[in-house]
C-alpha positions, 0 to 999 in steps of 0.5 A, a space after each residue: 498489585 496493590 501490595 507490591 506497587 509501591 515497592 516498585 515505585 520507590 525501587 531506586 531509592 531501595 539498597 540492593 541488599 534490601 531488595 534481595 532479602 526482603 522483596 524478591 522472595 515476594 517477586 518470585 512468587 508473584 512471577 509464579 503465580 502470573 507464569 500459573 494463571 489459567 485461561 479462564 482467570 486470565 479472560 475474567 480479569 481483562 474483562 473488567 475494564 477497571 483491572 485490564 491493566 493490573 498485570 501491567 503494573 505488577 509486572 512493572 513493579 517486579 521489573 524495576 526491583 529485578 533491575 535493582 538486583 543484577 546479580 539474581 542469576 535468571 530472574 530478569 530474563 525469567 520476568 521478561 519471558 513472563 511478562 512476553 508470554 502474558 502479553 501473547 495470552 492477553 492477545 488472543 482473548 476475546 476481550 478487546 480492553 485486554 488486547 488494547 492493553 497488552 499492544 500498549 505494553 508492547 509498544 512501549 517495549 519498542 518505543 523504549 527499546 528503539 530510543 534513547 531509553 533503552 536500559 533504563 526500563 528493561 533488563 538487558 536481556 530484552 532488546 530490539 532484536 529479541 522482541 522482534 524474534 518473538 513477535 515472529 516466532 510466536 506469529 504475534 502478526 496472524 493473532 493480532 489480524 484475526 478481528 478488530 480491524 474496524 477499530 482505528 485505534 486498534 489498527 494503529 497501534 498494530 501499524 507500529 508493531 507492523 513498522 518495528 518488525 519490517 525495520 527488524 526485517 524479520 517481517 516475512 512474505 507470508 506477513 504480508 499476505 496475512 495482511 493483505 487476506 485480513 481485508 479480503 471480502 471484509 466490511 467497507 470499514 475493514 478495507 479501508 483500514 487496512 489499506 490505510 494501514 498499507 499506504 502508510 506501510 508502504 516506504 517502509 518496505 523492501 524492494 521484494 515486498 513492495 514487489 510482492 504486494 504488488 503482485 497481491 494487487 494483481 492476484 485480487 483485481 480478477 476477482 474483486 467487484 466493481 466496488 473493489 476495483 475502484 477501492 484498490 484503485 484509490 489505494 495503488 494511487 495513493 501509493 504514489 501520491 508522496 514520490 519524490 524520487 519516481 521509484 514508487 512511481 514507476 512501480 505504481 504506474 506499472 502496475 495501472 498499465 498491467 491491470 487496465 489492460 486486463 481483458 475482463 476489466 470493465 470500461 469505466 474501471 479501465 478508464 479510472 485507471 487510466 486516469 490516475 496513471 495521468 494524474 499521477 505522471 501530472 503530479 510528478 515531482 521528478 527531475 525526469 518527469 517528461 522524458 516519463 511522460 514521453 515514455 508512456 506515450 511511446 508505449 502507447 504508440 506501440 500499442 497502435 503500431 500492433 494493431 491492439 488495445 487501439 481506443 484506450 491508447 488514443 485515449 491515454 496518449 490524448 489525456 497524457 499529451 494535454 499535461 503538457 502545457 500549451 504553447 504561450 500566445 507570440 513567438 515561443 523561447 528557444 528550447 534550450 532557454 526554458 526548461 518545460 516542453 510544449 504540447 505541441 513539441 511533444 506531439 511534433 515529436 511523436 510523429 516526427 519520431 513515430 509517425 503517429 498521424 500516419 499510423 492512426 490513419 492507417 489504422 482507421 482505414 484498415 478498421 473500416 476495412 475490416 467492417 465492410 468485409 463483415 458486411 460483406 461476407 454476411 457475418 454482420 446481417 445488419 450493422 447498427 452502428 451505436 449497438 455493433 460492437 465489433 471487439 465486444 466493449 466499443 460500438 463502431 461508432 465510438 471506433 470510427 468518432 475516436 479515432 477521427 476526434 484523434 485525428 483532430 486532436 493532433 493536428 489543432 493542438 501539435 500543429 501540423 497538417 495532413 498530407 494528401 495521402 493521408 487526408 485522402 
C-alpha cells in the first residue's frame, strides 16, 4: 500500500504511456496477489484495527491508474470483480473493524454511483444496477444480518445498502423475511434496531412488500410475548406517524383491527391496540379524516349488529367519537359554514343512520337474558358478578357497567333522548 499509494494519488497528472509501461505491470500483480489472499491472511489483517483499511487503499490506488489506462482490455472490470469479491470475504469474517470497513467501501460504491459522481471514481463497467445484482446474487443481505445488529452504526450503514438495493428493486421477499427473522426472539437491543431499521424503510417499499410485512407482523403477533406485542405495537404505530397521504394509514389501521380482534390477545394488549388505532385517526393529516373516523365507527356498529366483539367496539366507538370536538357553547354555525363535524352531529348521525342507542339497548336486554337462562337452568350455580365471566375475558359486571355508561355516553354528549321503549 505503501508502495503504490502514491502513484494513485498522482495518477492524473501521469501520462497514459507512463501508466502503461511502468505501473501497470505492478497493479497486476498486486491484483493477484488481493485475488490469492487466504482466509486466515485475510482474518489477520482486518484484525489489526491500524490496517483494516489497507486494501481500501490499494484497491483505490490500482483503480485510479486502471482509469488512466482504458485501452487495458479486462483490467478495470477484473479490479473491480477484485475488489467486490474482497469486500464479500471481508463481510463474512468475525472482525467487526473489517466488516465496518468493507460497508464503508460499498456505501461509497453507492454514494458515488447513484450521484453526480459517477465516472470519475470507477470504471464504467461498475454501475448502479450491476452492484445491486451483486449484493443480491451473492446474498450480501443474509451475510450482513447474521450478527451486529446491537451496534447502531453497524445497522445504519446496512439501512443504506437495505434503501439502494429496494430502489434497484432487486430486493426480494425473501429479503424481507431475513430481516424481519434477524430480530426474532434476539436481545431488546437487536429489536429495537431493527425495527428502527424498518420504520425508516418503510416508504421505500413497494405496495407487495408493505403488504407482505404486514403479513410477518400478523405471523409473529401469535407467538410474541407481552413484551413483544407492546414492542411490535409501537412499531405498526410508527409506521403511520408521518402519513400525509392516508395510504399508510389505512394499511396500519387495518392491521390493529385484524390483530385486537385476535382471540388470544389479552385485555391490555387489545386495548393498547386500540388506542393507537385512535391515536393515529386523531392525528390524521388527510383531507378525509372524518369520513375515516366515520368509517370506523360504522365498522363497529357492525360489530354490535352481530352480536360479537361487543365491549371493545363501545369502547372504540366511545374513544373514536370523543376525537371529534365538542360543540361550542351558544348557537353552532351552519354545517356548510365550517368545515369540522361536532361529537354530537356525529353520533346524531350514527343513530340517525344506524340505530346505535336501539341496537346497544337491544343488545343489553338480550345479554341480561342470556345470563338469567344460565341461572336458570343451573349452568351458573352461583353467579358472582365481579368473578363470572361469561365470555371468558370480561366479568358481568363489567358487561352490564359498559354497556350502560355507553348508553350514558351517547345520550349527554349526541344529545338525544331515550324512547320509551327503549328506557323501559
Amino acid at each position: 500500500a505503501a508502495c503504490i499509494r502514491p502513484f494513485g494519488n498522482c495518477a492524473e497528472h501521469l501520462t497514459e504511456e507512463c501508466v502503461q509501461e511502468y505501473l501497470m505491470p505492478a497493479v497486476e500483480r498486486i491484483v493477484g496477489y488481493v485475488e490469492g489472499l487466504s482466509d486466515a491472511d485475510l482474518k489477520k489483517e482486518s484484525k489489526n484495527e491500524a490496517r483494516t483499511d489497507v486494501f481500501s487503499h490499494i484497491i483505490r490506488a490500482c483503480r485510479s491508474l486502471c482509469l488512466r489506462c482504458p485501452d487495458r482490455e479486462g483490467m478495470p472490470e477484473k479490479l473491480e470483480g477484485v475488489s467486490l469479491g474482497l469486500y464479500l470475504r471481508l463481510l463474512q469474517t468475525s472482525s467487526f473493524n473489517g466488516k465496518m470497513n468493507a460497508l464503508n467501501e460499498i456505501n461509497k460504491m453507492i454514494t458515488t454511483l447513484t450521484g453526480y459522481r459517477h465516472g470519475n471514481e470507477y470504471s464504467d463497467w461498475l454501475t448502479s444496477t450491476r452492484l445491486a445484482e451483486w449484493i443480491h446474487e451473492k446474498e450480501v443481505l443474509p451475510i450482513l444480518l447474521r450478527d451486529n445488529l446491537h451496534q447502531p452504526q453497524y445497522v445504519e450503514k446496512l439501512e443504506r445498502i437495505v434503501r439502494f438495493i429496494i430502489k434497484e428493486k432487486v430486493m426480494s421477499l425473501s429479503d424481507l423475511d431475513s430481516i424481519w427473522a434477524a430480530q426474532a426472539g434476539k436481545h431488546e437491543a437487536i429489536v429495537k434496531n431493527v425495527h428502527d431499521l424498518l420504520a425508516h424503510l418503510a416508504w421505500d417499499f413497494s405496495a407487495e412488500q408493505l403488504d407482505h410485512l404486514f403479513v410477518c407482523f400478523q405471523a409473529s403477533w401469535l407467538s410474541a410475548s407481552k413484551k413483544g406485542q407492546e414492542k411490535l405495537l409501537e412499531l405498526i404505530r410508527r409506521l403511520a406517524e408521518d402519513d400525509k397521504e392516508g395510504m399508510m394509514a389505512g394499511k396500519v389501521l387495518k392491521l390493529l383491527w385484524n390483530l385486537a380482534h385476535n382471540e388470544d390477545c389479552p385485555p391490555d394488549i387489545m386495548d393498547q391496540a386500540l388506542s393507537a388505532l385512535v391515536k393515529i385517526l386523531d392525528y390524521s393529516c388527510s383531507q378525509e379524516s372524518e369520513q375515516q373516523k366515520m368509517g370506523w365507527i360504522l365498522d363497529c356498529v357492525d360489530e354490535l349488529k352481530a352480536n360479537q366483539w361487543v365491549l371493545p367496539s363501545l369502547k372504540l366507538i366511545k374513544d373514536i367519537s370523543s376525537v371529534f370536538p365538542p360543540p361550542p357553547a351558544g348557537t353552532m354555525q351552519p354545517r356548510q359554514a365550517r368545515h369540522n363535524v361536532y361529537r354530537s352531529e356525529a353520533l346524531t348521525q350514527v343513530n340517525a343512520d344506524r340505530g346505535l342507542l336501539a341496537l346497544v339497548c337491544t343488545n343489553l336486554c338480550q345479554y341480561m337474558e342470556t345470563v338469567r337462562a344460565l341461572v336458570k337452568d343451573k349452568v351458573v350455580e352461583e353467579l358472582d358478578v365481579e368473578t363470572y365471566c361469561p365470555d371468558g375475558r370480561y366479568s358481568h359486571a363489567t358487561h352490564l357497567q359498559e354497556r350502560l355508561n355507553f348508553v350514558r355516553y351517547v345520550l349527554r354528549d349526541g344529545q338525544l333522548w331515550l324512547v320509551g321503549r327503549q328506557a323501559q
